[in-house]
N, C-alpha and C positions, 0 to 999 in steps of 0.2 A: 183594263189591259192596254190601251191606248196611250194612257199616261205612261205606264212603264217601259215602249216602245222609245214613247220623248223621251223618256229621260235617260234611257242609253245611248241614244242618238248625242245626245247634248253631252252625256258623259263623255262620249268617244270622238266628239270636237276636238275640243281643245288641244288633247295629245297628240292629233293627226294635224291640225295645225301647224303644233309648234316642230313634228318632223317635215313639213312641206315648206315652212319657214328656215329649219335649220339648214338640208337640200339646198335650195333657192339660194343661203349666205354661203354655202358651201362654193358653190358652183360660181356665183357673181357677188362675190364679197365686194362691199363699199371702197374706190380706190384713193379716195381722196378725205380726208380729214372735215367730217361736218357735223353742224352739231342740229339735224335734220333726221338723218337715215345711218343706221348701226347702232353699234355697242358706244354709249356714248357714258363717260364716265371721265372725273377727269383725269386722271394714272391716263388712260387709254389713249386722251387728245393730247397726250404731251407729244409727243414726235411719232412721223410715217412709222417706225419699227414698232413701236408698242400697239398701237391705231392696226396695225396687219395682224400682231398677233393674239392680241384681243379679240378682231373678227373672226379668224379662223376656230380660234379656242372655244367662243360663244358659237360658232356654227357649229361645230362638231356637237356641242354638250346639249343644243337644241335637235340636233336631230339621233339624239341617243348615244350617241358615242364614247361617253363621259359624264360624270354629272357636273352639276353647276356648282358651283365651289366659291 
């Protein structure tokens, strides 16, 4: 019984995660262009507008809003 405990625990990670993460980009998206922290892809580092709305696109779709496309 124990194990199946873990393993809904570890199952229900991940998704909780990636909404606490999406929140988090939501709220304080990356403001400067780095290839460190965000959505890094290269479309996304070409200039500030695509870099903003890339973050906000991946913020949304991580924390449920949309899916990831």
């Amino acid at each position: 019984m124990g194990f199946w405990i873990f393993m809904l625990i570890m199952d229900l990670l991940l998704p909780f995660t990636m909404i606490g993460f999406g929140r988090y980009f939501m709220k304080k998206a990356p403001k400067e262009i780095n290839s460190v922290f965000g959505y890094r892809t290269s479309m996304s580092m070409k200039n500030k507008d695509t870099w903003e709305l890339c973050a906000q696109t991946r913020a949304s779709s991580l924390a449920g809003g949309m899916p990831v496309w």
